[in-house]
N, C-alpha and C positions, 0 to 999 in steps of 0.2 A: 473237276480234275481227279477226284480221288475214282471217281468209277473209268474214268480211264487209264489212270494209273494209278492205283492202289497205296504203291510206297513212295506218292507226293505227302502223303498225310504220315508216313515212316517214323519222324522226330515226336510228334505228339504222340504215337500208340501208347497203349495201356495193357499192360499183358493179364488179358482176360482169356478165362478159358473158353472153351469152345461151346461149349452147355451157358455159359450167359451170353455170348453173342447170340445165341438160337433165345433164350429168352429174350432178348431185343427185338429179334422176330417177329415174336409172338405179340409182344407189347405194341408195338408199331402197329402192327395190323391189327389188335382189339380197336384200338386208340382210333385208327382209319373207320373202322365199323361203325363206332360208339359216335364219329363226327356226322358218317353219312348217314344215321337214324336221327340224330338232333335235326338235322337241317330238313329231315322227311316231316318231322314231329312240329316242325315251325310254320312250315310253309311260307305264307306270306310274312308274317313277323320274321323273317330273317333279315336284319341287316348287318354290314361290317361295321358302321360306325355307332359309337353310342347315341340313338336315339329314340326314343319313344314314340312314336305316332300315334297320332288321336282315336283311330279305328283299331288298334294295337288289344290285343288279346293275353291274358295273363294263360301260360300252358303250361296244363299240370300231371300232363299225361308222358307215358313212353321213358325216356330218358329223364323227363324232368322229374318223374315222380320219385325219383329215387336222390338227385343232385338238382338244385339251383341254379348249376353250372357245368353241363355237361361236354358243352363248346370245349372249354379249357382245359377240362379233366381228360380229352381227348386229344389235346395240342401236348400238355404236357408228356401224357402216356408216350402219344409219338415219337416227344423228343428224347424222351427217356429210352425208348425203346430205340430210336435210332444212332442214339450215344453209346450203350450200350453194343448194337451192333458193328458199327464202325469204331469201336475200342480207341476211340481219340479225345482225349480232354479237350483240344480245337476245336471238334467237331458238337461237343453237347458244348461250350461254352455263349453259343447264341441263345442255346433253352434255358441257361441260365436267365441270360437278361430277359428273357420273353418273359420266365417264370414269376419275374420282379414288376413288370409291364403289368402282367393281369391281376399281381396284386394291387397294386395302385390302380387298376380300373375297377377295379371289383366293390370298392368302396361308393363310387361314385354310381356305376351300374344299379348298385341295391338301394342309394338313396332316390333314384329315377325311380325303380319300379315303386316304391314303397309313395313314394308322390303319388304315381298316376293308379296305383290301387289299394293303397290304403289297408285294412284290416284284411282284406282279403289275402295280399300276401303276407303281412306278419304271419297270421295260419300258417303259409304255404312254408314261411322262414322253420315256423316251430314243428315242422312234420320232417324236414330233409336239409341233408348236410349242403355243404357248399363243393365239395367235390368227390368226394368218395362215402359211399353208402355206408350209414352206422357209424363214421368215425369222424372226419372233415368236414 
């Protein structure tokens, strides 16, 4: 509705300027890049759901080598970036819950890996953040 008519989404705006919608832009589409390198960098190990397979590869290259969690760190970036673009608290209010979603997986996610590879990723845990480089 909103890309067909704009001031459906009117009562939620956010009076942002013009220079942070265009940083939304930019964030959106880092966020778009950073997803379609994770998914180049997985290959076959990519799944949607939480699951480990037995022929399952720990990847510590590209995007991982930097974050644990590169998937989310490009879900959130997007949504950030497209809350910001679309200046609506409506409209980033589902990246909220999503935001809340992958903490509550993320727990569960690194007790899977840490099962099926053992010392090898504690290492991996102690070299890279879980989402953002050097900080998270």
């Amino acid at each position: 509705m909103f890309i067909i008519n704009p001031l459906f989404l009117d009562w939620s705006s956010l009076p942002f300027p013009l220079w942070i919608r265009w940083i939304g832009v930019i964030l959106a589409v880092l966020g778009i890049c950073v997803e379609f390198s994770t998914q180049l960098y997985l290959g076959q190990n990519y799944l949607t759901l939480l699951h480990i397979r037995e022929e399952q590869s720990l990847i510590t290259t590209g995007p991982y080598r930097y974050v644990r969690h590169p998937m989310y760190t490009a879900l959130i970036t997007v949504g950030i970036g497209l809350s910001l673009l679309f200046a609506s608290w409506y409209f980033g209010l589902p990246f909220g819950v999503t935001i809340m979603v992958i903490i509550f997986r993320i727990k569960r996610e690194e007790e899977a890996m840490n099962e099926k590879f053992g010392e090898e990723y504690i290492q991996y845990i102690q070299r890279t953040k879980r989402f953002i480089p050097f900080f998270i």
